[in-house]
C-alpha positions in Angstrom: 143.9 -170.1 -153.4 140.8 -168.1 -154.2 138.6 -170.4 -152.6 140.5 -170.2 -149.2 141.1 -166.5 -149.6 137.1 -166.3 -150.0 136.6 -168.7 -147.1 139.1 -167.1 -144.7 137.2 -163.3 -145.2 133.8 -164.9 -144.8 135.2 -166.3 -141.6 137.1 -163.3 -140.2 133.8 -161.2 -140.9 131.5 -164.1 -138.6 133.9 -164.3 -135.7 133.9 -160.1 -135.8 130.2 -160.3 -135.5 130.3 -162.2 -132.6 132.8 -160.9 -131.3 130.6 -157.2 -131.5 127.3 -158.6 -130.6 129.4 -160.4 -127.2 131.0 -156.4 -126.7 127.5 -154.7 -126.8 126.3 -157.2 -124.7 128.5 -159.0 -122.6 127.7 -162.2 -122.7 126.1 -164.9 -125.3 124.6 -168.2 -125.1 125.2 -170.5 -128.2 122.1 -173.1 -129.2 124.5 -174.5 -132.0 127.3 -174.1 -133.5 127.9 -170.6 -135.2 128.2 -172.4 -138.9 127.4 -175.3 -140.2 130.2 -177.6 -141.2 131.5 -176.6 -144.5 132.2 -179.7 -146.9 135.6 -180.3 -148.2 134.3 -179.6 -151.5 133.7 -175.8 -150.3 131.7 -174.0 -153.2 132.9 -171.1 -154.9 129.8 -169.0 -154.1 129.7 -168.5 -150.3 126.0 -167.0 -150.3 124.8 -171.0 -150.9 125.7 -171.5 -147.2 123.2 -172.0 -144.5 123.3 -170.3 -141.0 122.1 -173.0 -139.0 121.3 -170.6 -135.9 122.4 -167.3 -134.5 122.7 -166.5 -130.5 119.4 -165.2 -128.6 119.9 -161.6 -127.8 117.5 -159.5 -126.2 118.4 -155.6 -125.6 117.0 -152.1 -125.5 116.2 -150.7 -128.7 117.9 -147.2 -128.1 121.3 -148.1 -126.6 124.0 -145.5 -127.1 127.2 -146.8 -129.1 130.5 -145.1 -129.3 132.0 -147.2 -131.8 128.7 -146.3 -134.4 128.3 -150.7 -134.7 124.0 -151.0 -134.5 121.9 -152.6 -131.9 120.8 -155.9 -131.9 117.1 -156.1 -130.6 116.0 -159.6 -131.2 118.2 -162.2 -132.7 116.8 -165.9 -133.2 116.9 -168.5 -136.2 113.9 -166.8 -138.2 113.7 -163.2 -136.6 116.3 -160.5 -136.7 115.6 -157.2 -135.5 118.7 -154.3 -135.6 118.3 -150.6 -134.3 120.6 -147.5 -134.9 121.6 -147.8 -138.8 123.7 -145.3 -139.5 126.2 -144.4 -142.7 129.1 -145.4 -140.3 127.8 -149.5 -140.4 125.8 -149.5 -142.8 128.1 -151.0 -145.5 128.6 -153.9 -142.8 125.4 -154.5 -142.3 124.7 -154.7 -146.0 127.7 -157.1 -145.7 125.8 -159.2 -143.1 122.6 -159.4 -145.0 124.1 -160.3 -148.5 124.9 -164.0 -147.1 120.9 -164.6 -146.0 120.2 -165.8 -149.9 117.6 -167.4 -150.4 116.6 -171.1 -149.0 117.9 -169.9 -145.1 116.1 -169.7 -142.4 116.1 -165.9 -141.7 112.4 -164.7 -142.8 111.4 -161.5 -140.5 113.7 -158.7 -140.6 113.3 -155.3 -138.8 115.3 -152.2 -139.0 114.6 -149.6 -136.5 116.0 -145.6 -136.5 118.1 -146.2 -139.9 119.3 -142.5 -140.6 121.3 -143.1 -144.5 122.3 -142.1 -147.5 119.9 -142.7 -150.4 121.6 -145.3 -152.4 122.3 -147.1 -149.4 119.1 -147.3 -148.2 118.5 -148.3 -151.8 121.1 -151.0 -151.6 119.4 -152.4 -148.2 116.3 -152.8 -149.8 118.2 -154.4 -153.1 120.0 -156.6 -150.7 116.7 -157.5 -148.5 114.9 -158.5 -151.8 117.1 -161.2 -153.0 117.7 -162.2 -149.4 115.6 -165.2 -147.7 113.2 -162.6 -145.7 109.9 -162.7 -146.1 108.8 -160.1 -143.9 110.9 -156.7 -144.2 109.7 -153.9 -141.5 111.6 -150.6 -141.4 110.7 -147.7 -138.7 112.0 -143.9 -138.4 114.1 -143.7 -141.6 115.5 -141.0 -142.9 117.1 -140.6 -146.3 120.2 -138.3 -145.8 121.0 -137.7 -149.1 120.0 -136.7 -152.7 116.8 -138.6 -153.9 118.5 -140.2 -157.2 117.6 -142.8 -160.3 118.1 -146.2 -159.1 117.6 -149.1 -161.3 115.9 -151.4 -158.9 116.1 -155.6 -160.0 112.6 -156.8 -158.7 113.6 -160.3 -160.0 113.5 -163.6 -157.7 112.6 -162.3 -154.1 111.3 -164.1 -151.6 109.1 -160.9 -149.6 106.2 -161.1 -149.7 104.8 -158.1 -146.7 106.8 -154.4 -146.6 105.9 -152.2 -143.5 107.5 -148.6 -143.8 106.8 -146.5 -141.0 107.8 -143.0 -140.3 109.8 -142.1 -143.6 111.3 -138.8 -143.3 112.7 -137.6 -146.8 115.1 -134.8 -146.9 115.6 -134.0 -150.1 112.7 -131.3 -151.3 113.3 -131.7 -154.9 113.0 -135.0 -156.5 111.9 -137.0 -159.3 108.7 -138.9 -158.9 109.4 -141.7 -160.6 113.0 -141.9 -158.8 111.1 -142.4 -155.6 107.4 -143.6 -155.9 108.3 -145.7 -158.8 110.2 -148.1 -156.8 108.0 -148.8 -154.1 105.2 -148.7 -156.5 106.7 -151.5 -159.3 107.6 -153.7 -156.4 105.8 -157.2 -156.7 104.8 -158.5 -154.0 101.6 -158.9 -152.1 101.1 -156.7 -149.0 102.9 -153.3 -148.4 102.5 -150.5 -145.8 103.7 -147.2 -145.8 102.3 -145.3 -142.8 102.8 -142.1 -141.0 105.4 -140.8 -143.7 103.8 -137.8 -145.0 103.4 -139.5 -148.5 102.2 -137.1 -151.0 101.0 -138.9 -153.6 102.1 -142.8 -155.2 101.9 -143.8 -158.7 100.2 -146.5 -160.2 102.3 -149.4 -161.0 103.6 -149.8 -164.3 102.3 -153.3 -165.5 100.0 -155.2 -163.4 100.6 -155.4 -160.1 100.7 -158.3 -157.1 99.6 -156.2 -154.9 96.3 -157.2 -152.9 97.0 -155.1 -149.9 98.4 -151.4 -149.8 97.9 -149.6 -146.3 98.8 -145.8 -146.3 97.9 -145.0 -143.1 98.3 -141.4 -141.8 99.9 -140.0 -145.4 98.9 -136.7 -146.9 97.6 -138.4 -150.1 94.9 -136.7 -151.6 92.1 -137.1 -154.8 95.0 -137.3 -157.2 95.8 -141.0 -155.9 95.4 -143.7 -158.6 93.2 -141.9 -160.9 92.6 -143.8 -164.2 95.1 -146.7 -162.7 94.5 -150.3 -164.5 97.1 -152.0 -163.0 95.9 -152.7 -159.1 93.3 -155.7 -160.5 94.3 -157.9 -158.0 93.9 -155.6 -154.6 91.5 -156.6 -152.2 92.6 -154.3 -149.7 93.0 -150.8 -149.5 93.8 -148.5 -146.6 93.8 -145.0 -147.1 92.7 -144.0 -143.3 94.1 -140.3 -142.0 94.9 -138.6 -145.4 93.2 -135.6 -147.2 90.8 -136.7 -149.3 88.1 -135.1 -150.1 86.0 -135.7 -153.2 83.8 -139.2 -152.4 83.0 -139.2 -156.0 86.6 -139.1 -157.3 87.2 -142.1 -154.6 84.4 -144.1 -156.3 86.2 -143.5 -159.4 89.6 -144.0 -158.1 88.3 -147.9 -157.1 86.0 -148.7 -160.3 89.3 -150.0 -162.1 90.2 -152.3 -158.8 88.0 -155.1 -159.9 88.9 -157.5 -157.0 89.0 -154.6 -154.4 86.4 -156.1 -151.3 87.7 -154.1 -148.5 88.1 -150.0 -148.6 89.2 -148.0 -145.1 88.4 -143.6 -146.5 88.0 -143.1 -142.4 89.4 -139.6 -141.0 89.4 -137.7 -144.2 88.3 -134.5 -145.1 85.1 -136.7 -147.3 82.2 -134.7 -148.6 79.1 -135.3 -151.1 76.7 -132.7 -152.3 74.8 -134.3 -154.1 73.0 -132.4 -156.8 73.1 -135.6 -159.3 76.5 -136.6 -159.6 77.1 -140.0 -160.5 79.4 -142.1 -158.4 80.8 -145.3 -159.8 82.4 -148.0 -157.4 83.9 -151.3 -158.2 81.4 -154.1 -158.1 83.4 -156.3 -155.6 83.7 -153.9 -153.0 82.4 -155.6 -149.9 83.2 -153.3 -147.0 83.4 -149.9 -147.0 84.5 -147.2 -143.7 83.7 -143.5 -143.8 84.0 -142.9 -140.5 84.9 -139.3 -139.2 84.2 -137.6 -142.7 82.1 -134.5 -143.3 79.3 -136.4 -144.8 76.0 -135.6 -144.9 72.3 -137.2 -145.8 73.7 -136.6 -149.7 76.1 -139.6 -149.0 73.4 -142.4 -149.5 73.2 -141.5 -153.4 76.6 -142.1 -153.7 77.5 -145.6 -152.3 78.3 -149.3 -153.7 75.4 -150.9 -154.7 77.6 -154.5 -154.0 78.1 -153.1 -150.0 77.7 -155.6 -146.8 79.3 -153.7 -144.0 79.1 -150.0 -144.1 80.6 -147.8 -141.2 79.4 -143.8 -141.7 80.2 -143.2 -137.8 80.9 -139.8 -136.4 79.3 -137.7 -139.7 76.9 -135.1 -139.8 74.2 -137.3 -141.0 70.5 -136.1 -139.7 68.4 -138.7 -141.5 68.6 -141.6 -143.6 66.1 -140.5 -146.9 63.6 -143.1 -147.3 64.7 -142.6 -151.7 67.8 -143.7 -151.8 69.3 -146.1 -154.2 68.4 -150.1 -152.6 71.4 -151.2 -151.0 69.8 -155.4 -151.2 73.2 -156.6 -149.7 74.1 -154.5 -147.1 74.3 -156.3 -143.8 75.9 -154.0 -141.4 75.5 -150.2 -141.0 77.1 -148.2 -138.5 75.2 -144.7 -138.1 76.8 -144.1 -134.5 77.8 -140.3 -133.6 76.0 -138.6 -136.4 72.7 -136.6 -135.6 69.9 -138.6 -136.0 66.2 -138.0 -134.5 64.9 -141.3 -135.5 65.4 -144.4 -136.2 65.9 -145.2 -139.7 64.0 -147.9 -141.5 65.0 -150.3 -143.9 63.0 -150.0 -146.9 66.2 -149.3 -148.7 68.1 -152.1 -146.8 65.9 -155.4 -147.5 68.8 -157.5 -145.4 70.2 -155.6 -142.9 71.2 -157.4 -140.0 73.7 -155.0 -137.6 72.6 -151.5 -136.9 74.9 -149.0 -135.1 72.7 -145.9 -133.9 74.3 -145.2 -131.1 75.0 -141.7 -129.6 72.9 -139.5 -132.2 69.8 -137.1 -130.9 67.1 -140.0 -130.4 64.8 -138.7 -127.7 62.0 -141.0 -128.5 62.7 -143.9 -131.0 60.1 -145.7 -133.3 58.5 -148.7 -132.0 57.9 -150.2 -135.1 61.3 -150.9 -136.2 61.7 -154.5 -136.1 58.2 -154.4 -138.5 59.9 -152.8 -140.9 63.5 -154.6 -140.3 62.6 -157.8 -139.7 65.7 -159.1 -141.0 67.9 -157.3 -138.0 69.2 -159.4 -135.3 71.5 -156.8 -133.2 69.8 -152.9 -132.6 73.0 -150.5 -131.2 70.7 -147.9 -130.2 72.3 -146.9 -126.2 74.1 -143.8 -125.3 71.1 -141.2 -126.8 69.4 -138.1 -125.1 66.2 -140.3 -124.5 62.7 -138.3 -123.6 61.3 -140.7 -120.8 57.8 -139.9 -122.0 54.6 -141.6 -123.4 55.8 -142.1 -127.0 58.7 -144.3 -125.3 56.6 -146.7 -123.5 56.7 -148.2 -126.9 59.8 -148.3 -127.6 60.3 -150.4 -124.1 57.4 -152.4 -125.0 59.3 -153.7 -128.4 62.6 -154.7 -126.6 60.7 -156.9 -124.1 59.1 -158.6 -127.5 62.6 -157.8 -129.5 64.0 -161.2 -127.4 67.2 -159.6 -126.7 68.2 -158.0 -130.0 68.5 -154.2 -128.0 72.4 -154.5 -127.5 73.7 -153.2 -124.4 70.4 -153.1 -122.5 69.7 -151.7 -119.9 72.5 -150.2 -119.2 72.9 -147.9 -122.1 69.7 -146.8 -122.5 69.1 -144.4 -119.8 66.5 -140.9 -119.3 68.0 -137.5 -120.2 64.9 -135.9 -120.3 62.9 -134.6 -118.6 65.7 -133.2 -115.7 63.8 -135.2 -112.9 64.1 -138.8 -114.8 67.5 -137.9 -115.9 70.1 -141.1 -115.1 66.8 -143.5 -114.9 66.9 -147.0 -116.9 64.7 -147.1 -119.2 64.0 -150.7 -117.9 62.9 -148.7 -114.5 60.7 -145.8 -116.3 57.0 -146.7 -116.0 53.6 -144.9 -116.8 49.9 -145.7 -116.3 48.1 -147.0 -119.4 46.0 -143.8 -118.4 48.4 -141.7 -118.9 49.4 -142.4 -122.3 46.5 -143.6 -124.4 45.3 -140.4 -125.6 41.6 -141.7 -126.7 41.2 -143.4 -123.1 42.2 -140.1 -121.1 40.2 -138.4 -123.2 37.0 -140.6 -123.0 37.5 -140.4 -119.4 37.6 -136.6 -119.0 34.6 -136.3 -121.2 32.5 -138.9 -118.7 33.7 -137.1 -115.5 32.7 -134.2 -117.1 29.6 -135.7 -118.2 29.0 -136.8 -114.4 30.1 -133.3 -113.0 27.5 -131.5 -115.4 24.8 -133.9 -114.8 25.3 -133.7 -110.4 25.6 -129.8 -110.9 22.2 -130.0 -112.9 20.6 -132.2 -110.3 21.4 -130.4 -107.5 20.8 -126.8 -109.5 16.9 -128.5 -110.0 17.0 -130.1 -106.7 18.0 -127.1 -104.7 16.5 -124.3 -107.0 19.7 -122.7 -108.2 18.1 -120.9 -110.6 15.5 -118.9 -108.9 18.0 -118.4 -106.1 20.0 -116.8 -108.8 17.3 -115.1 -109.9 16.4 -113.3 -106.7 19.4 -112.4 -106.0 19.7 -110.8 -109.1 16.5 -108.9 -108.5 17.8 -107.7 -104.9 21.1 -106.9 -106.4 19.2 -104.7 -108.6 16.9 -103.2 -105.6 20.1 -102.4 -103.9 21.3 -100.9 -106.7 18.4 -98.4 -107.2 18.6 -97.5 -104.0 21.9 -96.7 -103.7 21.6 -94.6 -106.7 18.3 -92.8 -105.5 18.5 -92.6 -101.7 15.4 -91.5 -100.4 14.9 -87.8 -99.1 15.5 -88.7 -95.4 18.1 -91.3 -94.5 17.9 -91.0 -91.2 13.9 -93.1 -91.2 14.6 -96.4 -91.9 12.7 -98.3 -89.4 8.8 -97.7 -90.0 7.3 -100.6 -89.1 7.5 -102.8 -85.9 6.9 -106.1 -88.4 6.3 -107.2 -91.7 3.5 -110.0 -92.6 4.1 -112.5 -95.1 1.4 -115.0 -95.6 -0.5 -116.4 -98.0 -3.6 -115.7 -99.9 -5.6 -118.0 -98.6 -4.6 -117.6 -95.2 -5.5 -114.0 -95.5 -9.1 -114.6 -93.4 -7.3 -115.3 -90.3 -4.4 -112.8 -90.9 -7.1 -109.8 -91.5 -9.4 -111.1 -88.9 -7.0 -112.2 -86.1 -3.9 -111.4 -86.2 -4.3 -108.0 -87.2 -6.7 -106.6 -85.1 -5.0 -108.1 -82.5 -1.7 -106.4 -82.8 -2.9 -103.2 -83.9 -6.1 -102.3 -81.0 -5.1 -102.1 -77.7 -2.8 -100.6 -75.3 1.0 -100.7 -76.8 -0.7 -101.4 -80.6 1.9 -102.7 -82.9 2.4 -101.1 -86.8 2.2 -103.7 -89.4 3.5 -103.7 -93.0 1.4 -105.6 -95.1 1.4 -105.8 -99.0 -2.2 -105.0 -99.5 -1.5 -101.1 -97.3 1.9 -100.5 -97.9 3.3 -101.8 -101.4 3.8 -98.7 -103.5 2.1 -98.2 -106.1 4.5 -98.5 -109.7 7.3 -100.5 -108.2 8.0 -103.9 -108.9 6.5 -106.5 -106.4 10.2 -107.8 -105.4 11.3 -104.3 -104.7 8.2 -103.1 -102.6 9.1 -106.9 -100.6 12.8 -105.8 -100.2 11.7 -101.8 -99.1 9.1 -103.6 -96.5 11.4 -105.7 -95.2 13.6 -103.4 -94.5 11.9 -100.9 -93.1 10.4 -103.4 -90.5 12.0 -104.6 -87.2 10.8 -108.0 -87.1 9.4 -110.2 -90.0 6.4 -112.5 -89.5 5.8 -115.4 -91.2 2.6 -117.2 -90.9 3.3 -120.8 -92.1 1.4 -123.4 -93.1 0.4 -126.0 -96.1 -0.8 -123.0 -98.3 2.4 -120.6 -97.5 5.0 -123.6 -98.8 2.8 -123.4 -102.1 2.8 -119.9 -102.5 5.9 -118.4 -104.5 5.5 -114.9 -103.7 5.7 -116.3 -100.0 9.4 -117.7 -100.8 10.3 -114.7 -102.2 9.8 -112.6 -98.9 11.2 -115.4 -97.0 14.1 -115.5 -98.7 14.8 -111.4 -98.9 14.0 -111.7 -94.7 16.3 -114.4 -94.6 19.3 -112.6 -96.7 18.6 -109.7 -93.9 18.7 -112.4 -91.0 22.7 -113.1 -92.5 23.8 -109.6 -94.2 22.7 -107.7 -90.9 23.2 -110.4 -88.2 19.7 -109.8 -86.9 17.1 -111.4 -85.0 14.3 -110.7 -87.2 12.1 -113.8 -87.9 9.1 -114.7 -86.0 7.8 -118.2 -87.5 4.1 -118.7 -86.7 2.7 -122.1 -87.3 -1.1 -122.0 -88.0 -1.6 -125.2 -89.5 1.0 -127.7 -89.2 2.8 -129.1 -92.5 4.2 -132.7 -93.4 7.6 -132.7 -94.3 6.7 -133.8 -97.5 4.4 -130.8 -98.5 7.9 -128.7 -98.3 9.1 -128.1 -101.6 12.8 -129.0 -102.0 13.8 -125.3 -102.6 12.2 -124.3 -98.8 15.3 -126.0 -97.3 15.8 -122.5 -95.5 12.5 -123.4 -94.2 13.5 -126.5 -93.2 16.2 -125.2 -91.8 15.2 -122.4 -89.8 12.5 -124.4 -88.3 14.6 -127.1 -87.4 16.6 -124.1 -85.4 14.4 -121.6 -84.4 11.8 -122.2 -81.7 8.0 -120.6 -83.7 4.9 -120.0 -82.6 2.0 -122.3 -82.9 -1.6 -121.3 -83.3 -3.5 -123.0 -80.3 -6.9 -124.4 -81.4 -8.0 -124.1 -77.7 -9.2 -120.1 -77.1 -8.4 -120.2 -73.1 -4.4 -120.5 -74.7 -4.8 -117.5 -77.3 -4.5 -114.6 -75.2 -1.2 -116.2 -73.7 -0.1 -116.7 -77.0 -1.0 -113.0 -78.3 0.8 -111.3 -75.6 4.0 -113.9 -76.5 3.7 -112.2 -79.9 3.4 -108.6 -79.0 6.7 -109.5 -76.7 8.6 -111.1 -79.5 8.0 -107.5 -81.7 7.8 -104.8 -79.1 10.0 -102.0 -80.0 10.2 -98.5 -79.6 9.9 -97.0 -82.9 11.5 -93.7 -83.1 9.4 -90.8 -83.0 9.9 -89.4 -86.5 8.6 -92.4 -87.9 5.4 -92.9 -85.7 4.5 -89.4 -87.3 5.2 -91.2 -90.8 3.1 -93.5 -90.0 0.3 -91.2 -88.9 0.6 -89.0 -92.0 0.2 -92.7 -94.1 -3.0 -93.7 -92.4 
């Protein structure tokens, strides 16, 4: 009678399951039958039987129910997945799940938006753990109730994962060990509880299963597992978006987890001063993330000395310091978003193979990195403010002989600076060898220079710079005398119809010829010459410069002895000044004797010049052509000198 009493209200509670599920749904389809067949020998204990499959239902998760029965979501032989727990089902769900024992086919169970009482979400998990499921995920829970002592059986279970997500207690004022206690005794393998607000979790009271723990997006903090002996079996442990903040008391925190390999401490609030603290790690740690931290260059004194893959992305790291502690079997280091200058090398990292330098403050990075990593196969180094410069023709150089090991070339390495490379490939930047081999551009400025000084000096020699300088110099100075000493009467400046420059040894026929023959006679012309009219007490140059300009025309009587004669280049080159500073027609060239070009000295090319030019007189040999060539001359010169200075003149003689 109790049999068939027990049978009949294991029955009637099937048939009003599927009668529910086919209400909130409408229609089923059946794989098999709803139970397997029950043999006539029915047992006593009617968790033994086996569900050989369950209908395939597929809903929304939030559907609205106005009788308070739950949501099926996903509903197969292995999987069931129920939404929309509430205290108004929840004993019938505990119901349902009390007849998966152990040995069925049911191993992933999900519970979504399960709002409770405490004991019965304490009862659920009791009911799950001695149940067939392997895999027990619960989302947006929240505990109604009291938080309360519950004496939790962890005996024969068959989980082995737990994933807790979005845990919302109520209750302010609890027990510890009422809540953490439980979740932290549990024994089995994996378990998850993320995005909960978690505070803190003890450390499990004997030693634990566990090998992976994930509390992702918590509010733990330093306090967590301090001085715990009981996690020796962990390999994995997530603490990723909590409020840590001490690295050292992390490093202490795992030197108890001796089988810990893999550690996430990414998003916290992580800093390390420094200033010789001692950080101890656990030896088996293989793999550690710091990402998005606050640390700084201090952080490489405090690291595993065991570490393979080491991720200190998005820090405020500036440089890696060449003493640091060797890391011999780190493999992997990500340095991306921190605030390098420079590449760093790898005397501390003898076998580093992966480097992450991406998007740092590299304008111009080292060329010899691969000599001093020559163990790295992959460089991340795109994405930074390059300085298309010299110093980076290098750089390109080495990934052309690198053979591929720049990763994400040439698209991510592109100029920033200067403003008018900015979005060029580095692949596309070129310069001349000239331009950036210091010792060659200088060498090659030193030899133009060289040339430039040496044509200057030739032409200075060949074209007499010097005593061109220095004559004008001495007429600067004559000019300047003057202006400060103006003779009495401004008004007589022309005195002289010409002025004779000649040479000494052409003096004979100047005193004897030409001379007498401009002076005598009707129409006689006044001559300056050096010997009557130089001043006594002035320089030579000056009384040359007060002759010449004091005389209408200038007459130069040429020939192989006046091109030797310096004082005769000296007058020529005063008349000539006048010729250009006045923008007279004052030079009369005579040609007594005629001279080969090569007699002219270089410095005469005004000479050269002006006879090439100027049509000059020639001395005729034959006497029948002198009297033409006389009255020539006296045409050439004739002026009329004004009055005041014909009685000058008179008063001189």
């Amino acid at each position: 009678m109790t049999l068939n009493k027990s049978f009949l209200r294991n029955v009637f509670l099937y048939k009003c399951l599927f009668a529910l599920t086919f209400w909130n749904h409408g229609s089923l389809s059946v794989e098999d039958e709803l139970f397997t067949s029950v043999s006539n020998n029915f047992p006593e204990d009617y968790s033994n039987q086996k569900i050989a499959s369950l209908p395939h239902l597929y809903t929304r998760s939030h559907q609205s129910k106005d009788d308070g029965d739950w949501v099926v979501i996903q509903n197969t032989t292995e999987s069931l997945s129920l939404s929309e727990i509430r205290n108004e089902n929840v004993r019938n769900l505990i119901a349902l799940l009390s007849n998966f024992r152990q040995g069925s086919k049911l191993q992933n169970l999900t519970l979504t938006n399960v709002s409770v009482n405490w004991n019965d979400l304490m009862e659920i998990f009791q009911t799950v753990w001695h149940s067939s499921v392997e895999y027990f995920n619960i989302y947006n829970v929240t505990q109604l109730s009291n938080i309360e002592s519950y004496d939790f059986d962890y005996s024969g279970t068959s989980m082995k994962a737990l994933t807790m997500k979005k845990i919302i207690i109520t209750d302010m004022y609890f027990s510890q060990d009422d809540l953490y206690k439980i979740f932290a005794d549990m024994n089995i393998a994996d378990m998850t509880i993320a995005d909960s607000e978690m505070i803190h979790m003890l450390c499990p009271s004997y030693k634990s299963p566990f090998r992976y723990l994930n509390f992702l997006k918590n509010d733990l903090t330093d306090f967590l597992f301090q001085k715990c002996d009981n996690l020796l079996q962990l390999e994995t442990l997530i603490l990723q978006k909590n409020k840590f903040e001490s690295l050292r008391k992390v490093s202490f925190m795992t030197s108890r987890m001796k089988s810990l390999k893999y550690l996430d401490m990414s998003n916290n609030l992580l800093r390390h001063d420094g200033a010789g603290v001692q950080c101890q790690w656990a030896e088996s740690l293989a793999e550690l993330d710091l990402s998005s931290n606050q640390l700084v260059d201090a952080v490489f004194e405090c690291l595993p000395g065991n570490i393979k893959k080491l991720s200190l992305q998005n820090n405020q790291i500036s440089n890696v310091p060449s003493r640091v502690a060797e890391l011999k079997s780190l493999e992997e280091l990500n340095l991306a978003l921190n605030r390098l200058a420079d590449l760093p090398g790898c005397g501390s990292f003898t076998s580093l193979q992966f480097l992450n330098v991406e998007m740092n403050s590299i304008l111009t990075p080292s060329a010899d990195f691969f000599q001093s990593c020559p163990r790295v196969r992959e460089l991340q180094a795109g994405h930074n403010p390059f300085k298309c410069s010299c110093e980076l023709q290098a750089f390109i150089r080495l990934e052309r002989r690198s053979g591929g090991k720049l990763f994400g070339w040439p698209a991510a390495y592109v100029c920033e600076y200067p403003e008018a490379l900015r979005g060029t490939e580095l692949k596309d930047f070129h310069l001349s060898p000239l331009a950036c081999n210091t010792t060659l551009l200088l060498v090659t400025a030193l030899l133009l220079t060289l040339l430039l000084v040496a044509a200057v000096a030739f032409l200075c020699i060949y074209l007499d710079v010097p005593w061109y300088v220095r004559m004008t110099w001495q007429w600067t100075q004559t000019k300047r005398r003057a202006w400060h000493n103006p003779p009495a009467d401004q008004e007589a400046v022309l005195q002289f119809h010409a002025f004779i420059s000649y040479s000494e040894r052409d003096s004979l026929w100047v005193k004897n010829e030409l001379i007498p023959n401009l002076e005598r006679g009707e129409g006689c012309v006044q001559l300056c010459q050096h010997e009557r009219n130089f001043i006594p007490g002035k320089s030579i140059v000056e009384n040359i410069i007060n002759c010449i300009e004091k005389c209408y025309r200038s007459i130069f009587v040429l020939s192989p002895n006046f091109v030797q004669s310096e004082w005769c280049h000296y007058e020529l080159y005063f008349a000539h000044h006048k010729l250009f500073s006045e923008n007279s027609n004052s030079l009369i060239l005579i040609l007594l004797e005629p001279i080969p070009p090569y007699l002219i000295p270089a410095r005469y090319h005004k000479l050269k010049a002006l006879m090439a030019k100027r049509t000059y007189m020639e001395w005729p040999k034959e006497r029948s052509k002198r009297a033409l060539f006389w009255a020539n001359l006296r045409a050439a010169i004739n002026i009329n000198l004004p009055k005041a200075d014909e009685n000058l003149y008179e008063e001189t003689d």
